[in-house]
C-alpha positions, 0 to 999 in steps of 0.5 A: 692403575694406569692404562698405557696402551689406552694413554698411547691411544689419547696422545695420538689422538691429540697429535692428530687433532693438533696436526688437523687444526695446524692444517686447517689453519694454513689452508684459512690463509692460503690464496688458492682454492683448494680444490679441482677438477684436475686433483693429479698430473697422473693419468693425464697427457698434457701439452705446453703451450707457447702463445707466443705469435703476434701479428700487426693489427692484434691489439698486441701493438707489436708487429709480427712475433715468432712468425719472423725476426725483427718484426718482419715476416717475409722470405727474409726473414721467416722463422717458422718451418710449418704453416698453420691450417687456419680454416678453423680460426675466426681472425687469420691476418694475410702475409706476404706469401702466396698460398696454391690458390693464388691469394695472400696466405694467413697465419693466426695470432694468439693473443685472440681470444677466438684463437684461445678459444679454438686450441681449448675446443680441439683440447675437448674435442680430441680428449686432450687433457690440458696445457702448461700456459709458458711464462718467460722471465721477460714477462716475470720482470715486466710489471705493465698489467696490460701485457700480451701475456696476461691477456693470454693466460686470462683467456686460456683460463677462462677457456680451460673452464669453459671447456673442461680443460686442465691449466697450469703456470710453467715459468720459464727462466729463459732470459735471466740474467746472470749479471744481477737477477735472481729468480725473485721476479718470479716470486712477485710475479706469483703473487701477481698471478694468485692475487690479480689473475685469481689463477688458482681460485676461480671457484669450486668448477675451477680446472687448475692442475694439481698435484699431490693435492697442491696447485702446481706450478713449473720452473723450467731451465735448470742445469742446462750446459746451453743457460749461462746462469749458475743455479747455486747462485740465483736463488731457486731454492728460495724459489722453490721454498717460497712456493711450497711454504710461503703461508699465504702464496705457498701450499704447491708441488712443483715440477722443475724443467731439466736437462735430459741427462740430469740423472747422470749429470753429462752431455746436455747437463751440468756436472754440478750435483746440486741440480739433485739437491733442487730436484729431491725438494720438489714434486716432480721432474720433467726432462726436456728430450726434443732433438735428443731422439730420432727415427733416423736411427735405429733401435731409437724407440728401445733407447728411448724406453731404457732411459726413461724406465732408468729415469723411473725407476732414479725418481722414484728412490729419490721420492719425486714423481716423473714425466716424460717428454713426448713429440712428434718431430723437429725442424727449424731450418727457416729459423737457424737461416734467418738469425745470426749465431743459430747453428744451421739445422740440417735439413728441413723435418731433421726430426721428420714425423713419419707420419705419426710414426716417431710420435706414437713410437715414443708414446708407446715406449714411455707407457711401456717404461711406466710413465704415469704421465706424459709432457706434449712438446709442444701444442702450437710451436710450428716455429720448431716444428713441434707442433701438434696442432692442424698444420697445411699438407700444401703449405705456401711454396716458392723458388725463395721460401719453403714450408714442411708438409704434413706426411699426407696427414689430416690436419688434425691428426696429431691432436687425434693421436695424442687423444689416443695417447691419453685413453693408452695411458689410462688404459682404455685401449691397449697400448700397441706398437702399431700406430692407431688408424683412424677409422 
């Protein structure tokens, strides 16, 4: 006589072992490793990273990038608001200001190696978790194999593992063309990346992020009023498809860049619901929130808490995770002066930092609203001012340049306090209104 309860038991055997094999399977033809020591974006402060500054005489064969237009870096044609604290860096190229101590000021480049390797040593050293390497079009649609970026994303990721620190790929789709590109350079460039750069299989003590157990990977710049491409029409869905099914180069979670209103699709997004589509498909959402907020209004830390705990709680019925931004000010005012067709920023520090007020108020309020992760904008950017890297109290000054000051402040204070960030966000020390003070 026949046991149904026993055949039901036989039959979910066999779907389970089938599943097993099928998954078995696909892990034997995936390019990536499947392991880390980074298995979660939970629990960790990560920072981006641009790496975008060029100096004459890097070996970059370009003559000075980010730190001014058109190749020049002088009053002129300056493009950063703060000045870099260089004292630690093995290789600073001299400038044309002029530092208080009467000699040539110098900046650092980041195609060195050395550069590299000191941003992941203050990463060990402060108890930050890791970087998001940025990875614009441009260089996506670029297939010369001896490009800046390639130089740069190989030593960060042999600095991740020399130091313990997590990596991720971020692409950002800046520079699309919506005039007859889609985002399949991306796609190639991916292959590119696993195949050549061995990004995700540099063995058993590899430091890739994952999430969901998946290495993972960003597209950043979607739904933005400010980007002239429709994202119905260059193809991110096959994008996103093509990351987390592809047989051979797929198995990843994916962390799509948005708007900070992408919720309710208004003010700095696009009223087009397909941007929900898009998000429902992937792992997680991170809102791009610098210049949304500001210590110079009131109450901007409880708005602040309200709208990520709605942006929470709206991720979470539609099954993806949330990160959200955190920064410790804003300013490009040397920047809006010296490109044509930039809207003037109002004053220099628009954003100011207050000493680590504004940036400890929003950390604080995002672990209040519930954050499980939090996004640094941005770890080296001093050309917007969002830098949290050592930057000079007593940068060069003149009657024709000016720099932003540090508050008073430690050159090292805001990798100290975003160390502190992460030990709120695990819950090892409790998370206070009231900035840390160093001891």
């Amino acid at each position: 006589m026949n046991n149904p309860e026993a055949t039901m038991k036989k039959t979910l055997i066999l779907i389970i072992l089938l599943a097993s094999i099928v998954q078995l399977e696909t892990n034997a033809q995936l390019k990536h490793d499947m392991s880390s020591n980074y298995t979660s974006y939970k629990g960790l402060v990560m920072c981006g990273y641009q790496g975008w500054f060029r100096a004459p005489g890097d070996g970059s064969g370009s003559e000075w990038g980010h730190y001014g237009r058109d190749g020049k870096f002088d009053k002129d044609h300056n493009t950063v608001d703060f000045w870099p604290d260089v004292s630690g860096y093995k290789k600073v190229y001299e400038t044309e200001f002029i530092g208080h101590d009467g000699k040539p000021a110098k900046v650092f480049s980041s195609l060195d190696q050395s550069t590299t390797d000191l941003h992941f040593s203050w990463m060990k050293e402060y108890g930050i978790d890791g970087v998001f390497m940025q990875r614009f079009f441009r260089v996506a649609r670029d297939n010369n194999p001896e490009k800046s970026a390639d130089i740069i994303l190989s030593n960060a990721l042999d600095a991740s593992i020399k130091y313990g620190r997590a990596i991720s790929v971020m692409y950002d789709l800046s520079g699309l063309n919506p005039e007859g590109e889609d985002c399949s350079a991306v796609i190639e460039d991916w292959k590119y990346l696993v195949d050549e750069m061995k990004v995700t299989s540099r063995g058993e003590d590899q430091n890739y992020l994952f999430h969901n157990g998946k290495p993972l990977v960003v597209i950043w710049g979607l739904g933005f009023t400010t980007r002239p491409y429709d994202i119905r029409k260059i193809g991110v869905n096959r994008l996103i498809d093509f990351l987390k099914n592809d047989p051979v180069y797929g198995g990843c979670s994916v962390m799509l860049g948005t708007p900070t209103y992408f919720r309710t699709l208004n003010n700095d997004t696009r009223p087009d619901p397909y941007l929900h589509e898009l998000i429902r498909s992937a792992d997680i959402v991170l809102p791009w929130m610098v210049q949304r907020f500001t210590p110079l209004l009131h109450h901007e830390r409880d708005r602040y808490r309200d709208h990520v705990m709605e942006d929470i709680a709206w991720c979470r019925e539609q099954g993806v995770d949330y990160v959200p931004i955190v920064y410790a000010g804003f300013s490009w005012q040397n920047l809006s002066l010296t490109r044509p067709g930039f809207v003037r920023a109002s004053a220099y520090g628009a954003i100011p930092r207050h000493g680590g007020r504004f940036y400890w108020d929003l950390i604080h309020a995002a672990i209040t609203a519930g954050a499980e992760m939090l996004y640094v904008a941005m770890f080296d950017e001093i050309d917007e001012g969002t830098a949290i890297i050592p930057v000079l109290d007593n940068p060069p000054e003149s009657e024709d340049y000016h720099f932003v000051d540090n508050d008073g402040m430690p050159g090292d204070h805001y990798l100290w306090l975003t160390g502190k960030a992460g030990q709120v966000l695990r819950r090892e020390i409790p998370n206070t209104p009231d900035i840390p003070q160093r001891k």
